[in-house]
C-alpha positions in Angstrom: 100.0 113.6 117.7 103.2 113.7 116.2 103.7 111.6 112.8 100.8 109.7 114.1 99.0 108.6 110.3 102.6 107.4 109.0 103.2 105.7 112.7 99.6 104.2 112.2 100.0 102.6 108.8 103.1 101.5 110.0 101.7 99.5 112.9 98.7 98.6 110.9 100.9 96.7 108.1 103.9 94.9 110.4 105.3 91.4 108.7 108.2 91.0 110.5 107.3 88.8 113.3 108.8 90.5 116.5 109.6 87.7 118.6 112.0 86.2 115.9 114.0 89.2 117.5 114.0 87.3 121.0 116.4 84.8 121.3 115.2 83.8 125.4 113.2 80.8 126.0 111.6 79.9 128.9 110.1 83.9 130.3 107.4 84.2 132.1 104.8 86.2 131.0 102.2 87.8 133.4 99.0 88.8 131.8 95.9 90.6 134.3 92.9 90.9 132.9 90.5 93.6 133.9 87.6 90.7 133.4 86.4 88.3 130.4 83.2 89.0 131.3 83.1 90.1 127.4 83.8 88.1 124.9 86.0 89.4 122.5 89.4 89.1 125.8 88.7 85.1 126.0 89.5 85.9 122.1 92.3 88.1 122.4 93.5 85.5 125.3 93.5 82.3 122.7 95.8 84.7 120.3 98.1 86.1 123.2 98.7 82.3 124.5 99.7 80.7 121.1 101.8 83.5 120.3 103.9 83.0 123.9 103.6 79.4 123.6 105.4 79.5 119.6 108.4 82.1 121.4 109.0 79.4 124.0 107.9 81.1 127.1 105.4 80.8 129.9 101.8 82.5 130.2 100.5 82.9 133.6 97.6 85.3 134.1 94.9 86.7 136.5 91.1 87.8 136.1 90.4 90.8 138.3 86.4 90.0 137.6 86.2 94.0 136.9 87.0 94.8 140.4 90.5 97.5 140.4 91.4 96.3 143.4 91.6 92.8 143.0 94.0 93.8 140.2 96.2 95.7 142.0 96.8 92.4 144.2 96.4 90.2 140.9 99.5 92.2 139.5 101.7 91.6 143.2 101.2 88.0 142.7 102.0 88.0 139.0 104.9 89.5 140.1 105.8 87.1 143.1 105.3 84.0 140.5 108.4 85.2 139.0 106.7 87.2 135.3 109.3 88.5 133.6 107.2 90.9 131.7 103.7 92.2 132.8 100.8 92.6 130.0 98.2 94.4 132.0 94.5 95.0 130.6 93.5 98.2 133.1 90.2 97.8 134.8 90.8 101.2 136.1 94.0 103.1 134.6 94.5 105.3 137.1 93.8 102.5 140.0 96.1 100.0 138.4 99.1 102.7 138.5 101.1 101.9 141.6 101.0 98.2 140.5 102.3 98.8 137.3 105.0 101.9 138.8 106.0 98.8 141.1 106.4 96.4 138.3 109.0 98.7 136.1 110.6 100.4 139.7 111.5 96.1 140.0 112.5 96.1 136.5 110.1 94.1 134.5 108.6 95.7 131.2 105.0 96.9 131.4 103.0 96.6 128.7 99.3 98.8 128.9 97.4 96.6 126.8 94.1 97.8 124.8 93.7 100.7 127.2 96.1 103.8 128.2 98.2 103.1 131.2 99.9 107.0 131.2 103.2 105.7 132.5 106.3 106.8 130.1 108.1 103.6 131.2 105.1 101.3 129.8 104.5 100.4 126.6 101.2 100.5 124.6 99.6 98.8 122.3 95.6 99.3 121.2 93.7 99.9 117.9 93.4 103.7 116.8 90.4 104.6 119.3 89.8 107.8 118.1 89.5 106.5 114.3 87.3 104.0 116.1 85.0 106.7 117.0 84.9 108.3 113.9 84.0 105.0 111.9 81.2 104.4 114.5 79.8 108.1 114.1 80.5 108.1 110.4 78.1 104.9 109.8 75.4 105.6 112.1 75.2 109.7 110.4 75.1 107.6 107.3 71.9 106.6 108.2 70.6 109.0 109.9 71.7 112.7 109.0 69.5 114.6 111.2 67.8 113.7 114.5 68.0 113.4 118.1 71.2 111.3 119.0 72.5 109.8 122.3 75.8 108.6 123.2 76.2 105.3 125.8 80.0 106.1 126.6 82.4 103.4 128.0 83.4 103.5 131.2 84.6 106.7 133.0 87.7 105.1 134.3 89.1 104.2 131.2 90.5 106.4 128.7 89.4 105.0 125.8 85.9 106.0 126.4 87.3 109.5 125.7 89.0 108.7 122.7 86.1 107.3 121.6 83.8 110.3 121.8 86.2 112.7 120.9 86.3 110.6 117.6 82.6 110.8 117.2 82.5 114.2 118.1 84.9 115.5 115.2 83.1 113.4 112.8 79.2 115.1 114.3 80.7 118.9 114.7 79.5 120.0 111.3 76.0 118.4 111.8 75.6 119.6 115.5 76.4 123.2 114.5 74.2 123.5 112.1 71.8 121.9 114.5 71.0 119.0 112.1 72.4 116.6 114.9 71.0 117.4 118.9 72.9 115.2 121.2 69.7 114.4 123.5 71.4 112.1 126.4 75.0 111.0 127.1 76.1 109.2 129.8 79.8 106.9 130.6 78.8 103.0 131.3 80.1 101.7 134.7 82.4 98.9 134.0 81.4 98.8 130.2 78.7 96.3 131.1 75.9 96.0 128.9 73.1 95.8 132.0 74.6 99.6 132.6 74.1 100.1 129.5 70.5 99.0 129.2 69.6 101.4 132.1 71.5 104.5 130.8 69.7 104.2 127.6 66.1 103.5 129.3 66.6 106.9 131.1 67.1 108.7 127.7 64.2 106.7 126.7 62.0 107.9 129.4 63.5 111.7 129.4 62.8 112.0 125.8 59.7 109.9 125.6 61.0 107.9 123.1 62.3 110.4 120.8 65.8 109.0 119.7 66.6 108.4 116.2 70.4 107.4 116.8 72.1 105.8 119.1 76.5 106.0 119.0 77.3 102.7 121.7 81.1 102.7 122.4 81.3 99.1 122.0 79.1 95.6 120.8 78.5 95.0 125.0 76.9 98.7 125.5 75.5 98.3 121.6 73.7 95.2 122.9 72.4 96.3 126.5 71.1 99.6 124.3 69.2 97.6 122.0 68.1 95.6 124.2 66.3 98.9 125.8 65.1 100.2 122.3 63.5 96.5 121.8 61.3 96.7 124.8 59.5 99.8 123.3 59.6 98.9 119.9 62.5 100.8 118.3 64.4 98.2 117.5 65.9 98.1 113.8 64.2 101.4 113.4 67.2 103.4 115.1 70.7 102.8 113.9 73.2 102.0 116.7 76.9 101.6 116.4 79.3 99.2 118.6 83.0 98.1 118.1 84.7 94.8 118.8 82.9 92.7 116.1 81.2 90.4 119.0 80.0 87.2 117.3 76.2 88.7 118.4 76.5 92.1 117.3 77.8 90.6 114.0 74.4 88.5 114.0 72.6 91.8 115.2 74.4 93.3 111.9 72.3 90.6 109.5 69.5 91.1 111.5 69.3 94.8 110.9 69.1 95.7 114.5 72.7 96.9 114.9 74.0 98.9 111.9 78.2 99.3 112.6 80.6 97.0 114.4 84.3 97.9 114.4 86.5 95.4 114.2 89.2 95.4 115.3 90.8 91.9 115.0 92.0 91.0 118.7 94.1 87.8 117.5 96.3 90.5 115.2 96.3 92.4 118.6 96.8 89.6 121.5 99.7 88.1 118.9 101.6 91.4 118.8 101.3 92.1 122.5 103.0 89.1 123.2 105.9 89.2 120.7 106.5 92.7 122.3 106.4 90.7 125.3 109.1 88.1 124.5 111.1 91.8 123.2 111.0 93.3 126.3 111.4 90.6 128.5 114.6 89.7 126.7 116.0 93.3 127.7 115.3 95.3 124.0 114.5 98.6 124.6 110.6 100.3 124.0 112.1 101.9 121.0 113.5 98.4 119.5 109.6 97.4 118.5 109.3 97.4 114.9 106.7 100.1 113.9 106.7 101.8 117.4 105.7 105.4 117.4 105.3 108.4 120.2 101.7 108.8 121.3 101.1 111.9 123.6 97.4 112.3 123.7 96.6 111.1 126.6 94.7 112.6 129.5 98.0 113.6 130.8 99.9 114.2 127.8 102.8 112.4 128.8 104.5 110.8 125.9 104.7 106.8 125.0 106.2 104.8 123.1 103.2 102.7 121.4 101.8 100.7 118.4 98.5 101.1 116.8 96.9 98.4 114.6 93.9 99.9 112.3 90.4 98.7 112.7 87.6 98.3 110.3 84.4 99.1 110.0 81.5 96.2 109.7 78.2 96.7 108.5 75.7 94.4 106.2 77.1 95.5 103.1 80.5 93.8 104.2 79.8 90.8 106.3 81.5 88.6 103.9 85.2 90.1 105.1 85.0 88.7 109.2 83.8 85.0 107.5 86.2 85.2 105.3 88.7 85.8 107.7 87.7 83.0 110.1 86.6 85.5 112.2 83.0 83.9 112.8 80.8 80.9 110.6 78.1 81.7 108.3 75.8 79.9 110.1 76.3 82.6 113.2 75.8 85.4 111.5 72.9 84.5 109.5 71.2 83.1 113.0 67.7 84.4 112.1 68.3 86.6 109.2 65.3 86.1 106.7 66.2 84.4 103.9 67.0 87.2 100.4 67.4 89.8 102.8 71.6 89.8 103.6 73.9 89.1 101.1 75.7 86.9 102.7 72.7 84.8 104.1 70.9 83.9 101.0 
């Protein structure tokens, strides 16, 4: 990717606020959600709506409850209530394409929120997934140098899962070659829903009679629904298991010692940027107009974007203190449990 680590730190370290830039009132802007069936988008939601609310203009949204087509109508009647600009979180990228084609063919500005929408005429705006991978590979090898791994991908339909393993992958090459590292199970996570989860993981369970001493989850949701597995035969807090999101529970899962990595990636910073892009675009500045926007051509497709990328951070025990200091989550919720002397930031 082209001048990606200078666009990167770019994105990650943006003052200016963008919608100062707009000078509009009163747009409309559409948001579809693929589903808050997880947490962390009710949070991403709260940021998005303030942030609109401040520039003067209107959120309307959908939830497409994780079916693709539901979203497809979801984004018609987004448009039919008159949205000005479309922030669309894909529960299928390559389903939700005609909907979003429609949308810019009509004029209004797409933004590909959080997941790859390969349309040169849409913006996007995520968190470095493939970093994401590598901070989630790097912690759990940390642990555990050698051993039988498995991998609970995302979902198949969304790009990001690949990002995500290709991350972890770079990060594992070294140990795999020199066969320090056997990858003993991998398998993509219908939906990204943690039940799915559960029962990909009980299948490597049961293939390898138990013998997994690391688990790589692409997220807190599959994290939790793998644990959840290695607690019904004992394993859990004895195998490390990475996530991302920083989920108030895998947070609490973090003190408790049964998760050992959540990424965080701080979806307020996120939802707030998405929608002063919003008021941007809506107000007729062009894609290349956003402060810190950079090309991005790695997707499946290769096609190139215009796109901003916010940096995440790695969580574990040793720095709980940073997501309560932030006001990311209470004390009292991520010491839920912990044994007193044994956490830091519990005692």
């Amino acid at each position: 990717m082209r001048k990606f680590a200078a666009a990167l730190l770019a994105g990650a370290v943006l003052t200016l606020p963008l919608v100062t830039l707009a000078q509009a009132k009163g747009k409309v802007v559409g948001v579809s959600w693929s589903n808050f069936q997880e947490e962390r988008w009710k949070t991403d939601e709260a940021a998005m709506k303030a942030a609109i609310a401040a520039a003067g203009d209107k959120y309307i949204s959908a939830d497409a409850q994780s079916s693709a087509q539901k979203q497809l109508t979801d984004i018609e009647s987004l448009i039919a209530q008159g949205a000005n600009v479309l922030i669309v979180l894909a529960q299928d990228a390559s389903a939700v394409a005609p909907a979003v084609q429609k949308a810019v063919d009509e004029g209004i500005p797409v933004i590909g929120y959080d997941r790859l929408i390969e349309n040169p005429q849409a913006f996007y705006i995520t968190f470095d997934n493939k970093e994401v991978g590598r901070m989630q590979a790097r912690a759990v090898l940390a642990v555990k140098p050698a051993g039988n791994y498995a991998f609970i991908k995302g979902s198949s339909s969304d790009p990001n899962a690949d990002f995500l393993f290709s991350g972890q992958m770079e990060v594992l090459k070294d140990a795999v070659d020199a066969g320090k590292v056997k990858n003993i199970g991998e398998a993509y996570t219908d939906g990204w829903l943690p039940a799915n989860a559960q029962k990909n993981m009980e299948q490597i369970l049961t293939k390898t009679g138990n013998k997994v001493d690391a688990v790589v989850a692409s997220n807190d949701g599959t994290a939790g629904g793998a644990i959840a597995a290695l607690a019904a035969q004992g394993l859990a807090g004895s195998v490390p298991v990475s996530g991302q999101d920083g989920d108030h529970a895998a947070i609490n899962r973090i003190a408790l010692g049964t998760q050992t990595v959540s990424v965080w990636k701080d979806a307020r910073e996120l939802g707030k940027k998405a929608a002063e892009i919003a008021a941007l675009l809506a107000d007729g500045k062009k894609m290349s107009d956003v402060p810190g926007v950079m090309k991005f051509n790695d997707g499946p497709k290769k096609v190139e974007m215009n796109s901003l990328f916010l940096a995440p951070l790695p969580i574990t025990r040793e720095n709980l203190a940073v997501v309560i200091d932030a006001g990311w989550i209470k004390r009292d919720e991520v010491c839920q449990g912990v044994k007193p002397g044994t956490v830091k930031v519990c005692r």
